[in-house]
C-alpha positions in Angstrom: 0.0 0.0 0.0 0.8 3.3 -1.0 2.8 5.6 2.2 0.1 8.4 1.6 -3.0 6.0 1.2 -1.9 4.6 4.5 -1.2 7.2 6.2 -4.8 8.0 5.5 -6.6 4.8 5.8 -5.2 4.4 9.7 -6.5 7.7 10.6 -3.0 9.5 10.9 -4.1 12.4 8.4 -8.1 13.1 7.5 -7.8 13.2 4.3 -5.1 11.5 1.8 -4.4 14.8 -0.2 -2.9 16.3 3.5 -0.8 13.4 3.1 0.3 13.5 0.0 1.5 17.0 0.6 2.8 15.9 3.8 5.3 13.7 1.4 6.1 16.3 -1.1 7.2 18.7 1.6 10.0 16.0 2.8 8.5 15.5 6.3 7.3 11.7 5.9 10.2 9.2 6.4 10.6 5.2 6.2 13.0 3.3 8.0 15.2 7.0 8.1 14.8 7.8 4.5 12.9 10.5 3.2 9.9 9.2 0.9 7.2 10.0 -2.2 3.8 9.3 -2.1 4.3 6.2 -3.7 6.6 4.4 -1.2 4.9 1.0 -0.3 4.5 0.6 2.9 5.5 -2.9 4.6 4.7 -4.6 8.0 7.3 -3.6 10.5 8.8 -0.7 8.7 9.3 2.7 10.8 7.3 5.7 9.5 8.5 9.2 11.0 6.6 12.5 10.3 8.6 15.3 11.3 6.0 18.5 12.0 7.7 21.7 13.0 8.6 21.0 16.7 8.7 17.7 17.3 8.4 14.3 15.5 6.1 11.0 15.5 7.2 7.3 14.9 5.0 5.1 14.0 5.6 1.1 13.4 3.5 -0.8 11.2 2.1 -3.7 12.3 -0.4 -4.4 10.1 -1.4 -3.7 6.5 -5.4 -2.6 6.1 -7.2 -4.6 3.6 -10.1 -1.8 3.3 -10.4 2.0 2.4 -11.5 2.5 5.8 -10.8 1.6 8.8 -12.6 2.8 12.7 -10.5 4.7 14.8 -10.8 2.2 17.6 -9.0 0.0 15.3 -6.1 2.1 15.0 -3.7 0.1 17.5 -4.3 -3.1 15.2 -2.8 -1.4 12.4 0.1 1.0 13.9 1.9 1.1 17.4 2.7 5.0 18.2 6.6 5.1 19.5 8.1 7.7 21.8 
């Protein structure tokens, strides 16, 4: 699955165009290397998101079959890192 797509899909970003800009501005990262929209994303990879004063890692734990998924569903798809 597309970085941007999922990004979207697990609730990180409300709609995929914010993360598709997100991308193009340089602040998305995988596994330490700055990405495009089209990246795929794989189970267990490291996703970063550097916003102006502090950054967010996420690790993938699961790929979502769906366009959708509920936000209570979230931790089955991503684990938020400190």
């Amino acid at each position: 699955m597309r970085v941007d797509k999922f990004i979207n899909t697990v609730n990180i970003t409300k709609r995929r165009t914010i993360a598709e800009d997100m991308c193009k501005s340089g602040v998305i990262f995988i596994n330490e290397r700055q990405v495009k929209a089209s990246k795929d994303v794989k189970v267990g990879d490291l996703i970063t998101i550097k916003y102006l004063e502090y950054e967010k890692k996420y690790q993938v734990l699961k790929i979502p079959t769906t366009k959708t998924i509920p936000k209570s569903a979230k931790e089955e798809y991503i684990k938020e890192l400190l």
